[in-house]
N, C-alpha and C positions, 0 to 999 in steps of 0.2 A: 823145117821152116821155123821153127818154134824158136830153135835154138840161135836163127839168127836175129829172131826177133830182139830174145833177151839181150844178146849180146848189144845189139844197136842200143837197146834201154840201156847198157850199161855205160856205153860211152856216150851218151845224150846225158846223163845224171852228173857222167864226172867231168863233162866239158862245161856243165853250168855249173858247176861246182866250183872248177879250176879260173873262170871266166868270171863269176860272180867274186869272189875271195880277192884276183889280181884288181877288180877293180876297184873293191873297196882301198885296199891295199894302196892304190895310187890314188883314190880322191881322197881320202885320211893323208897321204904324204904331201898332198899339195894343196891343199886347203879345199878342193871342190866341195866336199861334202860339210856341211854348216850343223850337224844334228846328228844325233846318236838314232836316231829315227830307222832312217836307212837299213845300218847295222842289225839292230835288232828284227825286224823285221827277214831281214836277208838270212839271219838265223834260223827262223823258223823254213825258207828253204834249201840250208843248209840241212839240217837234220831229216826231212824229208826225204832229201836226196841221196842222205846217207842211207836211210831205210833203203832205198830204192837199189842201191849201189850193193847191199849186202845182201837181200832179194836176191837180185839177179849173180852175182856173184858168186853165191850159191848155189842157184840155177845152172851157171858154167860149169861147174866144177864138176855138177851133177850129171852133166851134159857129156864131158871130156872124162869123165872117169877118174877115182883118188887116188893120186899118186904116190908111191911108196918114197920115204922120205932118203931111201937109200941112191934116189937117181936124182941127177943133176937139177931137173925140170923141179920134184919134190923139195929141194934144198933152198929155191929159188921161191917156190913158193911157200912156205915158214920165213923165209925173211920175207917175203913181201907181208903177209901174217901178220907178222911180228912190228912189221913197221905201223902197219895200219891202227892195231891195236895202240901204240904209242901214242898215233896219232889221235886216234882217239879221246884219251885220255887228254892229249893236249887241245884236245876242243875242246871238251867240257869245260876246262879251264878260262878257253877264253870266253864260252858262251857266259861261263859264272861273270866271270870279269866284267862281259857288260852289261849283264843283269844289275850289276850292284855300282858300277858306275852310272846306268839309268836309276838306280834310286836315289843315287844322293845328287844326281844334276836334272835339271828339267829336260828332259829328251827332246823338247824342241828349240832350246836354247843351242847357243855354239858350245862345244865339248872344250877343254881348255886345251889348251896350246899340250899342255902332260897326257892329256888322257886320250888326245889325237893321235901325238906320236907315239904311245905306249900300241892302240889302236892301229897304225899303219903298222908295227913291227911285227902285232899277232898275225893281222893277216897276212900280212909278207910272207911270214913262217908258215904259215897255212899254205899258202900258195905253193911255195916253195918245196915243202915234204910232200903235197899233192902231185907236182909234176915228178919227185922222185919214186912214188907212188906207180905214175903212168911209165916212167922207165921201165922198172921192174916187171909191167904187166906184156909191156912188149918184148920185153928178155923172153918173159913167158910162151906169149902169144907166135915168137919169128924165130927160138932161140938164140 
């Protein structure tokens, strides 16, 4: 019972992950969003959720037993790994990004028209290697 618990945590974290990301993604692309406000903010549930997601994640693993990287399931999971960790990396980037675009613009002012679309493109990309993310987890999870 436990183990389905985690797992339900796991895809609640990464559906508001995936779901939070596309939609900045598209009020950044089309003007809804008027303020860096949002953003930053939604960061602080992003990294959260990351916690939560690597928690549990871990919990699977630990659940389903580690697999020997010689078999198909194992290979699949090192690239899934392997992706995550990039992505990773390319969050910090963008969290830096709008740390330091909130300091040199008034966070409740409009974002300029550059730093919106710079803005939609991150999270696009976010969004985007997230759902290639959930690909890979169902390669795993259905083979």
């Amino acid at each position: 019972m436990t183990s389905l618990a985690i797992r339900t945590l796991h895809v609640l974290a990464m559906a508001a992950l995936v779901g939070g990301t596309t939609v900045l993604w598209y009020s950044y692309r089309s003007g809804a969003i008027a303020a860096l406000a949002p953003a930053r903010q939604f960061e602080w549930l992003f990294w959260g959720g990351v916690g939560v997601l690597v928690f549990t994640g871990v919990g699977n693993l630990g659940a389903l037993g580690p697999p020997g990287p010689g078999t198909g399931w194992g290979r699949t999971l090192l690239v899934k790994l392997a992706v995550v960790v990039g992505f990773l990396g390319g969050s910090v980037v963008r969290t830096l990004l709008l740390v330091r675009a909130s300091d040199r613009e008034n966070t409740f002012d409009d974002p300029s028209p550059d730093l919106r679309r710079t803005l939609s493109r991150v999270y696009g990309a976010t969004a985007a290697v997230m759902l290639g993310i959930v690909v890979l987890a169902e390669v795993l999870a259905h083979g």
